[in-house]
N, C-alpha and C positions, 0 to 999 in steps of 0.2 A: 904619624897617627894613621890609623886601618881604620875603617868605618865595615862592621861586619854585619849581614840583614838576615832576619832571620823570621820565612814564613809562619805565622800563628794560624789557627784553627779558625779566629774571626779576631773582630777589633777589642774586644773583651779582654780576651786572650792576649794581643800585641801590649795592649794597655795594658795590664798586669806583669807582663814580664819587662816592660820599660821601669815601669815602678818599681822591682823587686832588685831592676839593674843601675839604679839612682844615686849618684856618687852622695855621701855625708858631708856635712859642713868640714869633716877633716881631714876630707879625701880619699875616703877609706870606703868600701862597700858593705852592705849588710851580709853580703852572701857567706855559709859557712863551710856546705857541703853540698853536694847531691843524693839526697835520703833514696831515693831510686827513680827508675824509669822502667814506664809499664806501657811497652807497643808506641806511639807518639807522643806521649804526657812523659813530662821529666816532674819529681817534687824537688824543689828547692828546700833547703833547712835553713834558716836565717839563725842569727848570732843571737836571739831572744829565744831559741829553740822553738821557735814554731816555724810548723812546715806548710807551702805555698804548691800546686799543683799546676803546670803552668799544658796547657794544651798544643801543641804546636803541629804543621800538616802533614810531615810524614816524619821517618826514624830518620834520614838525613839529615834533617833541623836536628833533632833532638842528638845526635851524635853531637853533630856542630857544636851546638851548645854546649854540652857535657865537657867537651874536651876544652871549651872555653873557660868553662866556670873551674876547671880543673887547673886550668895554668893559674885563672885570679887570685883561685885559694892559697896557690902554691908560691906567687910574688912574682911569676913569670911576666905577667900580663896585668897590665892596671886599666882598667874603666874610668874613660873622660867624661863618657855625657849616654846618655839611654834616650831614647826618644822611640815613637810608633806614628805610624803615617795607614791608615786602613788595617789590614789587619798582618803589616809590615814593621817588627821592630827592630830600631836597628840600634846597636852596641859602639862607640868611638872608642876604641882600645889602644894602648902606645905600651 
């Protein structure tokens, strides 16, 4: 298990992207794509097709993320647990 942290813009922000990275009762994430990314804001697309704007503090984060959410789509990388501590979220992936 990797435990990866990923600065947000404030605790709103951490909150929200722990939320949007919340395993299912079936193990499974809601994430479906990444609709885009504009300068530090990445939008997540969810599997209900509505899309989430997640804020994060520089384009660093927001690569990170991208290429994260990119292995989960793809079955690389599975999501244990999301959690946020200020405005610090952090992703358990295995």
């Amino acid at each position: 298990m990797k435990s990866l942290r990923f600065a947000c813009d404030d605790r709103y922000e951490a909150e929200k992207l722990a939320s949007l990275m919340s395993v299912q009762k079936d193990g499974s994430v809601y994430v479906e794509s990444v609709a885009a990314i504009i300068d530090n804001e990445i939008v997540i697309k969810l599997k209900d097709k509505s899309s989430h704007a997640v804020v994060l503090k520089d384009n660093e984060n927001v690569k990170a993320l991208d290429e994260l959410l990119q292995e989960v789509v793809s079955g690389k990388t599975m999501i244990i647990s999301s959690n946020f501590e200020g405005s610090m979220a952090e992703i358990d992936v295995r």
